[in-house]
C-alpha positions as a Markdown table, in Angstrom:
| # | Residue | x | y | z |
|---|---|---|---|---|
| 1 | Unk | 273.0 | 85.6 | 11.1 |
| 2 | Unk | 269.9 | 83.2 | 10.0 |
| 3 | Unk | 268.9 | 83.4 | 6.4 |
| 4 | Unk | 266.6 | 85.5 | 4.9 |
| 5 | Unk | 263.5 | 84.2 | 2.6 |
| 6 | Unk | 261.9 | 85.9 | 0.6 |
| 7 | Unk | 258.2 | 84.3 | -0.4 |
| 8 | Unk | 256.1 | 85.0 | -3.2 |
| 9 | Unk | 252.9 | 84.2 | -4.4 |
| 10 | Unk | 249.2 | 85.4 | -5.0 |
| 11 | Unk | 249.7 | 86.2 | -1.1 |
| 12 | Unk | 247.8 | 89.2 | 0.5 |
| 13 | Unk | 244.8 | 89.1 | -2.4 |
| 14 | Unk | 242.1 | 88.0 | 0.1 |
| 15 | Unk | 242.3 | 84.6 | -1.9 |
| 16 | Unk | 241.4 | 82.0 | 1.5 |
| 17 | Unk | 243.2 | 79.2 | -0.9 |
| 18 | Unk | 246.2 | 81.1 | -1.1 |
| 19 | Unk | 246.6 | 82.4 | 2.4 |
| 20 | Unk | 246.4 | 78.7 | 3.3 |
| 21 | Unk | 249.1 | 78.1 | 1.3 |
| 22 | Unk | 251.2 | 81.3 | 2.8 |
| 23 | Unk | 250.2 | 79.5 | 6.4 |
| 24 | Unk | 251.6 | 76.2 | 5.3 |
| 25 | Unk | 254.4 | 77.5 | 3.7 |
| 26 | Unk | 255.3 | 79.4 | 7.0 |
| 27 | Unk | 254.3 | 76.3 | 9.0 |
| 28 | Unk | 257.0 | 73.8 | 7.0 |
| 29 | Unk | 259.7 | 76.9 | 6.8 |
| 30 | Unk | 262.9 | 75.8 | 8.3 |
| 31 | Unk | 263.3 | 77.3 | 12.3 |
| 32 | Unk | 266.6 | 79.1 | 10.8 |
| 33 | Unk | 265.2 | 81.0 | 8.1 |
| 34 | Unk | 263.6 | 84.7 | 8.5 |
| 35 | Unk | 260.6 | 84.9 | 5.8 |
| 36 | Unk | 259.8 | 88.3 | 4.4 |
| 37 | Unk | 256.9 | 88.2 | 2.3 |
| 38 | Unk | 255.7 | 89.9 | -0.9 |
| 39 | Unk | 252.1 | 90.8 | -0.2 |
| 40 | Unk | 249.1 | 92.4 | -1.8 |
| 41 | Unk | 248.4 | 93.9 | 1.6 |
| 42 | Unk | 251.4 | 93.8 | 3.4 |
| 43 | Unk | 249.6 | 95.3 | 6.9 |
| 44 | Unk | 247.3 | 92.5 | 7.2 |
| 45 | Unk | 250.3 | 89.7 | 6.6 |
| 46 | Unk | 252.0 | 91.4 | 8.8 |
| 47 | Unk | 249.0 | 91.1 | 11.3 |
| 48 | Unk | 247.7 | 87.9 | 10.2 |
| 49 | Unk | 251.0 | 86.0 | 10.1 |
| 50 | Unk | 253.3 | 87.4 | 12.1 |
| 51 | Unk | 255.8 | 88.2 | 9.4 |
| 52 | Unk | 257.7 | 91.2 | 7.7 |
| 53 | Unk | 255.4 | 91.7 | 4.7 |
| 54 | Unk | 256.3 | 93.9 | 1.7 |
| 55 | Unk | 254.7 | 95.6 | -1.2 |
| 56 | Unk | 254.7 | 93.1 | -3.9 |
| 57 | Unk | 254.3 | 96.2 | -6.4 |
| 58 | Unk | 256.3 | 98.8 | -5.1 |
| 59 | Unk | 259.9 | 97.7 | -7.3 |
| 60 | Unk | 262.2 | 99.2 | -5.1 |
| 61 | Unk | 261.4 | 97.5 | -2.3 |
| 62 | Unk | 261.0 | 94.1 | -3.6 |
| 63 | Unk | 264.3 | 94.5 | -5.3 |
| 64 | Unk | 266.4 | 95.5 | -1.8 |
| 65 | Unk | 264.8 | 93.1 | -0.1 |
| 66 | Unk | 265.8 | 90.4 | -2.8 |
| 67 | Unk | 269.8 | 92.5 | -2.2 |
| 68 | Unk | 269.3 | 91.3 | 1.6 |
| 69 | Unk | 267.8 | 87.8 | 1.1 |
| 70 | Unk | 269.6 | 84.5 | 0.3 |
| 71 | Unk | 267.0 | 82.5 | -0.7 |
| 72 | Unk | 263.9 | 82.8 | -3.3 |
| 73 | Unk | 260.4 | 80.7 | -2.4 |
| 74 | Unk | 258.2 | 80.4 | -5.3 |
| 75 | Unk | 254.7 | 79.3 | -4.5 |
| 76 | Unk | 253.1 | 78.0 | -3.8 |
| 77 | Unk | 250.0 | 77.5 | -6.1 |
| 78 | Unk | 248.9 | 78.0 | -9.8 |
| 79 | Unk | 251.6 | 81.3 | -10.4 |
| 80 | Unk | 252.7 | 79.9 | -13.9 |
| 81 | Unk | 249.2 | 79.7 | -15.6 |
| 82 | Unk | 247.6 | 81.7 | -18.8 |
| 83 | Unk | 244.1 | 80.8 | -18.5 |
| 84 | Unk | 243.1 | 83.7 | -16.3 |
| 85 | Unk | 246.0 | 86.4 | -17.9 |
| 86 | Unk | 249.0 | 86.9 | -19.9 |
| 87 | Unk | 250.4 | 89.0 | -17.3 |
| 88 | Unk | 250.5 | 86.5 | -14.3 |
| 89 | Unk | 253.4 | 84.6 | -15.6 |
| 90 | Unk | 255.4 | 87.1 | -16.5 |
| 91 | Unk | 255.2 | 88.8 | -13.1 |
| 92 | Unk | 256.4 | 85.5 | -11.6 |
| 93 | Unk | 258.8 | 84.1 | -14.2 |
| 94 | Unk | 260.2 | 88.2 | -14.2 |
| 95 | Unk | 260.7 | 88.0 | -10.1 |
| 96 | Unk | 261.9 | 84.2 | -10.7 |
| 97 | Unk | 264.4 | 84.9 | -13.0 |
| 98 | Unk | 266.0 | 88.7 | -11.0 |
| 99 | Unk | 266.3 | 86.3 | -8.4 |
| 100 | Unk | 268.4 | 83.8 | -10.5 |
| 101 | Unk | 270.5 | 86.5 | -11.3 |
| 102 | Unk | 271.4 | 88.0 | -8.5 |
| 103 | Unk | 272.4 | 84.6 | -6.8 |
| 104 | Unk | 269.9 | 83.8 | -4.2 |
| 105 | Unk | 269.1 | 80.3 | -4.2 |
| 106 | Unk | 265.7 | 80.0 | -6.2 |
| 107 | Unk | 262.5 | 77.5 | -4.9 |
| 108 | Unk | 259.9 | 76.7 | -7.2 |
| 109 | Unk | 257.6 | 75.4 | -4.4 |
| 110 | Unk | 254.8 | 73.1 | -4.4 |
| 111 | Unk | 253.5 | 74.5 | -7.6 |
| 112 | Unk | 250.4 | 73.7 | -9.7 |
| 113 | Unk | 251.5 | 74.4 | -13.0 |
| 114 | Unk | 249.0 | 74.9 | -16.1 |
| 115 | Unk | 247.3 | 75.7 | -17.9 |
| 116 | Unk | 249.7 | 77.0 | -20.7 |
| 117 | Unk | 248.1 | 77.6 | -23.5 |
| 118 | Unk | 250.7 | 79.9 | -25.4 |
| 119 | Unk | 253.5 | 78.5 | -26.9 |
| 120 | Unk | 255.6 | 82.0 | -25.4 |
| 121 | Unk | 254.5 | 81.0 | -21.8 |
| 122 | Unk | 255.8 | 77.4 | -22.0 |
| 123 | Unk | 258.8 | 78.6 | -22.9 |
| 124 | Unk | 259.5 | 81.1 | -20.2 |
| 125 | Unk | 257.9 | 78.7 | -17.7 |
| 126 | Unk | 260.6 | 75.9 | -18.7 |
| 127 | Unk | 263.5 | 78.5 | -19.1 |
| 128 | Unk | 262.9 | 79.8 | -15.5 |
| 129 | Unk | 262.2 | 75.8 | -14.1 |
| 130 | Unk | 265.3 | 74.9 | -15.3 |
| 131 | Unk | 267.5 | 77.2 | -13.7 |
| 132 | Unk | 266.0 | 76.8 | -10.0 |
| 133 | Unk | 267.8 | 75.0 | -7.5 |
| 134 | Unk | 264.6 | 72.7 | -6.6 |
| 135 | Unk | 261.2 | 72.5 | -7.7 |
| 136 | Unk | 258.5 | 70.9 | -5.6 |
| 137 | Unk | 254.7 | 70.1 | -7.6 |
| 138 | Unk | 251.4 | 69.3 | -6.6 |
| 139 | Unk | 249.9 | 67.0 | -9.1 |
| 140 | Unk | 250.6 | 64.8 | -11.6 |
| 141 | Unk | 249.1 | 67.4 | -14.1 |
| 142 | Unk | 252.4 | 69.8 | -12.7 |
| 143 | Unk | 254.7 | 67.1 | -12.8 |
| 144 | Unk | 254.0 | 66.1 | -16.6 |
| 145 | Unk | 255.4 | 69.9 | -17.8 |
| 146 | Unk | 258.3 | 69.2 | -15.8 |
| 147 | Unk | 259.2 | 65.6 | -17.1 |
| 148 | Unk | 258.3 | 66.8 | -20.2 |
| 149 | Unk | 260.9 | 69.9 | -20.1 |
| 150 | Unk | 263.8 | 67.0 | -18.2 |
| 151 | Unk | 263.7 | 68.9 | -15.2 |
| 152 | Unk | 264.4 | 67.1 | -11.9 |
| 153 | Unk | 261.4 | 67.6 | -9.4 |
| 154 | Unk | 259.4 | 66.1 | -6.4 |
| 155 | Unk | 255.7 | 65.3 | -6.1 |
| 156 | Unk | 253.7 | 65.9 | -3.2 |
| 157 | Unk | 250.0 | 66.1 | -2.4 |
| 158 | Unk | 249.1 | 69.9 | -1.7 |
| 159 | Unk | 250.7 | 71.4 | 1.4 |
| 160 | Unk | 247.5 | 72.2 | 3.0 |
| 161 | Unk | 247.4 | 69.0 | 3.4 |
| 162 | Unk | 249.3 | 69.5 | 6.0 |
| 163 | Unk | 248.4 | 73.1 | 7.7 |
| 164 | Unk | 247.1 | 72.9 | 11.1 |
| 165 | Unk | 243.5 | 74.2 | 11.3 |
| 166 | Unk | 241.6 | 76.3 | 14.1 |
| 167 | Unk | 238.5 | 76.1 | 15.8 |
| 168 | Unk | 235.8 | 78.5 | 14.7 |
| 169 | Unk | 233.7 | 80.4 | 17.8 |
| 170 | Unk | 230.4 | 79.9 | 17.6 |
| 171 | Unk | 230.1 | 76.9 | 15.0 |
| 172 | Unk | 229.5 | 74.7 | 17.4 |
| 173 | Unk | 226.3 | 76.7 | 18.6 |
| 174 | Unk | 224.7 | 76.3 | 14.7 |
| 175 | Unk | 222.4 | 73.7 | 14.5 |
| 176 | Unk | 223.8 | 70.3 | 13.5 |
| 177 | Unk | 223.8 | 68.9 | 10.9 |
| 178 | Unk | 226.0 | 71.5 | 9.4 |
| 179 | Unk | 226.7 | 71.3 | 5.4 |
| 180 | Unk | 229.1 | 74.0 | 4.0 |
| 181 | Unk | 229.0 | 75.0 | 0.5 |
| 182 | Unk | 231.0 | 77.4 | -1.7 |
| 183 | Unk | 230.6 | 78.5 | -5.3 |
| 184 | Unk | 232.5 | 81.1 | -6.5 |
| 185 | Unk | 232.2 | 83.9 | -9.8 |
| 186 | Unk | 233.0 | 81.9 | -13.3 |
| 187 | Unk | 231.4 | 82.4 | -16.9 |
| 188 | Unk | 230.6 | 79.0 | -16.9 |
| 189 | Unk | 228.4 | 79.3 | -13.5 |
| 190 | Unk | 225.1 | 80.5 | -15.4 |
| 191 | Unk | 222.3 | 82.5 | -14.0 |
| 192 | Unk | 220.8 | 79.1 | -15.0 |
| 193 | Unk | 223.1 | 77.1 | -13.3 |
| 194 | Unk | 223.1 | 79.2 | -10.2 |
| 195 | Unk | 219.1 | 78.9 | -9.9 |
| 196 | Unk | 219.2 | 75.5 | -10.0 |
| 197 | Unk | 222.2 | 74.8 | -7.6 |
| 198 | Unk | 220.1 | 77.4 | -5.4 |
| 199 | Unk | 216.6 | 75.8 | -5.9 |
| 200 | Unk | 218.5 | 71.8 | -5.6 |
| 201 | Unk | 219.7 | 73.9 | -1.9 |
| 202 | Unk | 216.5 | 74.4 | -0.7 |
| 203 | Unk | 215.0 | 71.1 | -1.5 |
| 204 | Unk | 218.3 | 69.4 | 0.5 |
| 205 | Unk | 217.6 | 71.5 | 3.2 |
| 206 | Unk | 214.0 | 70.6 | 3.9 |
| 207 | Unk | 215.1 | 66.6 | 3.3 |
| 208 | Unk | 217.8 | 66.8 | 5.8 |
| 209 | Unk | 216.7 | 70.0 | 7.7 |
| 210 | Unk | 220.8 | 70.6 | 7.7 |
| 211 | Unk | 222.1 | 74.3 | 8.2 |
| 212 | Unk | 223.8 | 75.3 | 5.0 |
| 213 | Unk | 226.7 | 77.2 | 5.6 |
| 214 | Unk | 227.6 | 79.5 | 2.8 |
| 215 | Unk | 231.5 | 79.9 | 3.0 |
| 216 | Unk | 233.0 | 82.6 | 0.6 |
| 217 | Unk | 237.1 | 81.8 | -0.3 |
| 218 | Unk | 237.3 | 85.0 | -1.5 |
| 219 | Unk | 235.4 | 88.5 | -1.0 |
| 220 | Unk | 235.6 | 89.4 | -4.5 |
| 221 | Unk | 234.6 | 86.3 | -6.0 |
| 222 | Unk | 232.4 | 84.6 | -4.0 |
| 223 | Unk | 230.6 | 86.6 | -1.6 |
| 224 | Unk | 227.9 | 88.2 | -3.3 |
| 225 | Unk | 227.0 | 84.6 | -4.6 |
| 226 | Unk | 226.7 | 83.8 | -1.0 |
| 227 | Unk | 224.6 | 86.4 | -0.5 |
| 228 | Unk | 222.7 | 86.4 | -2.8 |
| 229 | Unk | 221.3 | 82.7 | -2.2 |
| 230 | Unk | 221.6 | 83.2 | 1.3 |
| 231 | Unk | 218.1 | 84.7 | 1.7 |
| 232 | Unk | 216.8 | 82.1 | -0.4 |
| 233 | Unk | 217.8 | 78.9 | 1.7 |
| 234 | Unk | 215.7 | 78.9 | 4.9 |
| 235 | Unk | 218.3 | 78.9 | 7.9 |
| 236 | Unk | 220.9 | 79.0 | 6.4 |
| 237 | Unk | 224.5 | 81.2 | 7.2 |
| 238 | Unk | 226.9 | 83.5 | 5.5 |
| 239 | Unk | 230.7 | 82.5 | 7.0 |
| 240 | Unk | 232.9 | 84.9 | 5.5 |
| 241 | Unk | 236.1 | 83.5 | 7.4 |
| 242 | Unk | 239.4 | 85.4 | 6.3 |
| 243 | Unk | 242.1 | 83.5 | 8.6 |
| 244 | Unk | 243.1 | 80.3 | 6.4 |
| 245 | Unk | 243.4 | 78.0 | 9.7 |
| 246 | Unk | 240.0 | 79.1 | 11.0 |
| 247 | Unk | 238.9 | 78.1 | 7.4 |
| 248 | Unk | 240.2 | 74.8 | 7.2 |
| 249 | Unk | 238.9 | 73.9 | 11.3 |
| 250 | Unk | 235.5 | 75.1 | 10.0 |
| 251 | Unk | 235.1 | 71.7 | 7.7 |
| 252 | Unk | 236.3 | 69.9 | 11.4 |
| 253 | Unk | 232.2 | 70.6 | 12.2 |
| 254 | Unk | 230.5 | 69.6 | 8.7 |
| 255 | Unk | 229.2 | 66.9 | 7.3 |
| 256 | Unk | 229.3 | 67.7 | 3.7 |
| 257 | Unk | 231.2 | 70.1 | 1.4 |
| 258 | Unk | 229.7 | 71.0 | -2.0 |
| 259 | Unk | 232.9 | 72.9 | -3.2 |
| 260 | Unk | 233.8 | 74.8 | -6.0 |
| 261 | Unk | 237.2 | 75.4 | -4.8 |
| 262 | Unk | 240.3 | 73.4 | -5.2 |
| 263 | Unk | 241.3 | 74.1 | -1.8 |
| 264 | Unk | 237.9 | 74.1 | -0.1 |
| 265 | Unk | 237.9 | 70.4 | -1.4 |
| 266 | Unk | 240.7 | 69.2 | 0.3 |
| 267 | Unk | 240.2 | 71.3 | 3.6 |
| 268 | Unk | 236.9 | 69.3 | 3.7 |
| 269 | Unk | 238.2 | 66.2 | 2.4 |
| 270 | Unk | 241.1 | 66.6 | 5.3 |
| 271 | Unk | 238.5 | 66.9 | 8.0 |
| 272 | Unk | 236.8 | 63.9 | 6.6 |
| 273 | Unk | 233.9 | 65.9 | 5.5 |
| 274 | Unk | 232.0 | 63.6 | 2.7 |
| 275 | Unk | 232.3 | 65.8 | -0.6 |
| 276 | Unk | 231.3 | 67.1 | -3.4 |
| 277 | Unk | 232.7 | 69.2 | -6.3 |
| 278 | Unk | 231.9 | 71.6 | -9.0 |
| 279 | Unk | 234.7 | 71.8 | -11.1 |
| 280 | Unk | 235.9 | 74.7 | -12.9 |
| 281 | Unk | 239.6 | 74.6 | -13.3 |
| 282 | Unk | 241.3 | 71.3 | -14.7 |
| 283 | Unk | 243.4 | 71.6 | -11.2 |
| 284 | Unk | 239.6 | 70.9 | -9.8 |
| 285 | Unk | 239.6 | 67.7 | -12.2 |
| 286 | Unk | 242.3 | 66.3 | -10.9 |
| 287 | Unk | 241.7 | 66.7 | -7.5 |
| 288 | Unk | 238.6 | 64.8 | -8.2 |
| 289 | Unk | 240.4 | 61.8 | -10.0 |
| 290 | Unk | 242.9 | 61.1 | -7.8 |
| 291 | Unk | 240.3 | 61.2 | -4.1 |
| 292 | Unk | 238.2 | 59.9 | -6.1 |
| 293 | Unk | 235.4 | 62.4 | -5.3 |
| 294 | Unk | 231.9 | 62.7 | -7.1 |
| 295 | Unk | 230.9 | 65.8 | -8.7 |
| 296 | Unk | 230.0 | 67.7 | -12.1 |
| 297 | Unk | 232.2 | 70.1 | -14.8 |
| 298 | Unk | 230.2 | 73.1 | -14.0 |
| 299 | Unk | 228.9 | 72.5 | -18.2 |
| 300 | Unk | 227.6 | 69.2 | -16.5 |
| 301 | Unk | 225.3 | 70.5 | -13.6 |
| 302 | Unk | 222.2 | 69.2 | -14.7 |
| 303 | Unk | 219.2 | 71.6 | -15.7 |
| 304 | Unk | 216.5 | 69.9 | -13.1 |
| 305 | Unk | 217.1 | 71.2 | -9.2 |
| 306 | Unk | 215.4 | 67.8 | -8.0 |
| 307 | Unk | 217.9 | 65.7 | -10.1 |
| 308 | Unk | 220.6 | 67.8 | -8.6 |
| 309 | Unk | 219.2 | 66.9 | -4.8 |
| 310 | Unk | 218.7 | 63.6 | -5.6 |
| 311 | Unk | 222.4 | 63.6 | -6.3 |
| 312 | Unk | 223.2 | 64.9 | -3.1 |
| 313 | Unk | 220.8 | 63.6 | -0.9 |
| 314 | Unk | 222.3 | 59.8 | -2.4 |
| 315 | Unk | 225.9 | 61.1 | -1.2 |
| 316 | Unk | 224.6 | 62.5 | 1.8 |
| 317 | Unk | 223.1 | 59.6 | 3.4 |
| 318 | Unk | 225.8 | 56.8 | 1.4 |
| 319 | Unk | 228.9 | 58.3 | 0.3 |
| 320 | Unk | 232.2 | 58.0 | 2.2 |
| 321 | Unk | 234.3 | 60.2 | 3.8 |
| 322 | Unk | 238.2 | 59.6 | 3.1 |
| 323 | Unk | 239.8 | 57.2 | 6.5 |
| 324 | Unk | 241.9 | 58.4 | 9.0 |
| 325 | Unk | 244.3 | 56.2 | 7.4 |
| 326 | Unk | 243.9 | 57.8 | 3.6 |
| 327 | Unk | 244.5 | 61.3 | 5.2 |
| 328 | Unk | 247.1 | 60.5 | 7.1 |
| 329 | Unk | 248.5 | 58.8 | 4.3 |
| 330 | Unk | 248.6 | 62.2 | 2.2 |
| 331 | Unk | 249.5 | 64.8 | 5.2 |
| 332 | Unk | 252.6 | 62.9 | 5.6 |
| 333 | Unk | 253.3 | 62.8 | 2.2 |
| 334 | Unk | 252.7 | 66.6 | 1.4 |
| 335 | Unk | 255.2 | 67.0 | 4.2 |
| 336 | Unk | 257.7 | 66.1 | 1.7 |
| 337 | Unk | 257.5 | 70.1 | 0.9 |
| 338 | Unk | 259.1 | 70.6 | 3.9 |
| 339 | Unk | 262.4 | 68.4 | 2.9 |
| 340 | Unk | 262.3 | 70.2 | -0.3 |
| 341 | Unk | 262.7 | 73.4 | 1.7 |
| 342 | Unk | 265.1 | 72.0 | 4.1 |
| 343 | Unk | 267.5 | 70.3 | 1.3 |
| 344 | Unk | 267.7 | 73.3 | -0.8 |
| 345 | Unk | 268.3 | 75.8 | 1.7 |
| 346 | Unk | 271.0 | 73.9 | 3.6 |
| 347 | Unk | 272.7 | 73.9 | 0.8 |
C-alpha cells in the first residue's frame, strides 16, 4: 500500500504557468506516492497528466479523498495572495487547515507568497504555515513572510526550473528568426500601452524581419490580446499551446521572449532565450532582480513605439542570454523541491 497525495493548487484553470507547476510537481513526486489531484477540470488532468483528478468544488469529494490520503501538497504557486481576491486564501488556508486536522501530513510547496495586504490574511496565512510539516518557497520575497512569522523553511528557485520540456510540431517549419511574445489582461496594460507595444512590434519586425509568435498562457486572459494584434504584425502567429511541456520546448526555438508572465520568463530564460519583461506582479519584479533581466513596470512602458523598438532592437542584437552554467546552476537548485517532498513524506 503506497501513499496517497493529494495536490492542490490553481490546477485545471487553463492557467499554462500553473499546469507547469502541476507537471513539475508530478515530475519531482516521490516513485511511492499515488497523486490524486484537485482540478478545475478534472477530465482534462486526468487526460493531460495521467493522474486521478477530482472536483476541487464538489466538497464531498475532496473531503473523502482527503479520509483516504496521507499526505497534503500545497502548491505550488501564489495560492496565499489578496491582490487578485479575498476569497483565494481562504479556499487554500480552509483546505490547509481540514487537512491539519484530520492528520495527513501537510506540504506547503514551493510557494510564492504575497502579496498580503490585509492584516486578517497574514494572520491566517502564518497560522496555517506554522502548523505544516514542511514548507518549500520560491523567492526571497516568500521567504521574508516566513522568517518574519519564525517558521522553518527552504528556498529554492521555481520548480519549473526544473520541468522537462517538449518539442513543438511544426515550429521548426516557421521562419527563423522566431521571437515569442506574451502579454496578458491587466488594468494597468492601457489601450495606450497596448497600441504602442503593438505599433513598437511592427517596427521590430521589419528591422529584424523575425516571426513574432504570439503565445497566450491563458485562454481567458491572454488570447484575445493575441488576437487582436495578431492581424496587425505582418507574419506573424497565434500559438495557443495548452500542454505546459510543449510550452516550455517552444522557447527551445526562440530567440527572444518579451514576457508578461512570471513563468513565460523563466521558460525562456531556461532555454536561453535573451529576454525581456513587462512586469505586472511584484513576483514579476523579483524575477527580474535576481536574473537580472531588462524590462519595464507596465506604468513604465514608454509612450513612443520607436523608443520602445529601440529598446528591443538594442537587446536583440547585444543582450545576453543566461549560460549553460547559470541554468544549470538554478535547475539543480530548484530540485531541492524534490528533497522537500522526499523528507517530509518519508517521515
Amino acid at each position: 500500500m503506497g501513499t496517497r497525495a493529494v495536490l492542490c493548487g490553481y490546477y485545471g484553470k487553463g492557467n499554462g504557468g500553473d499546469e507547469a507547476l502541476l507537471a513539475s510537481l508530478l515530475q519531482l513526486l516521490p516513485k511511492t506516492v499515488t497523486p490524486v489531484v484537485l482540478s478545475g477540470n478534472p477530465s482534462q488532468t486526468h487526460d493531460r497528466f495521467g493522474v486521478e483528478a477530482i472536483d476541487r468544488n464538489n466538497a464531498i469529494v475532496v473531503f473523502n479523498a482527503l479520509r483516504q490520503s496521507q499526505v497534503f501538497i500545497w502548491g505550488g504557486g501564489s495560492l496565499i495572495q489578496d491582490a487578485t481576491s479575498a476569497f483565494s486564501p481562504l479556499y487554500y488556508t480552509g483546505l490547509m487547515q481540514l487537512a491539519q486536522r484530520m492528520g495527513l501530513t501537510t506540504i506547503a510547496w514551493a510557494q510564492g507568497i504575497g502579496p498580503l495586504h490585509r492584516p486578517f490574511t497574514q494572520w491566517l496565512a502564518q497560522q496555517t504555515f506554522s502548523r505544516c510539516h514542511a514548507i518549500s518557497v520560491r523567492d526571497s520575497r516568500s521567504a521574508n513572510w516566513v522568517s518574519q512569522w519564525g517558521i522553518p523553511f527552504t528556498l529554492a528557485p521555481d520548480p519549473v526550473w526544473a520541468m522537462t520540456g517538449s518539442p513543438v510540431q511544426g515550429l521548426w517549419d516557421l521562419p527563423a528568426p522566431r521571437v515569442a511574445v506574451n502579454l496578458r489582461i491587466h488594468p494597468q496594460l492601457t489601450p495606450a500601452h497596448l497600441a504602442a507595444l503593438t505599433h513598437a512590434l511592427i517596427l521590430f519586425q521589419q528591422a529584424t524581419q523575425a516571426c513574432i509568435l504570439l503565445v497566450p498562457f491563458q485562454r481567458s486572459q491572454d488570447l484575445a490580446i493575441a488576437e487582436a494584434m495578431q492581424p496587425q504584425i505582418p507574419g506573424s502567429k497565434v500559438l495557443m499551446i495548452e500542454d505546459p511541456q510543449q510550452l516550455k520546448g517552444l522557447f527551445r526555438g526562440v530567440e527572444m521572449a518579451i514576457a508578461m508572465r512570471f513563468h513565460g520568463l523563466i521558460m525562456a530564460a531556461a532555454s536561453e532565450c535573451r529576454c525581456f519583461a513587462l512586469s505586472y506582479d511584484p513576483k514579476v519584479s523579483q524575477l527580474m532582480r535576481d536574473l537580472d533581466l531588462p524590462g519595464w513596470e507596465l506604468d513604465q512602458i514608454p509612450t513612443d513605439p520607436n523608443a520602445i523598438c529601440q529598446t528591443w532592437l538594442e537587446h536583440y542584437a547585444n543582450g545576453d542570454p543566461l549560460s549553460s552554467d547559470q541554468i544549470q546552476f538554478l535547475v539543480d537548485r530548484a530540485l531541492i523541491h524534490a528533497e522537500v517532498l522526499e523528507k517530509a513524506i518519508a517521515q
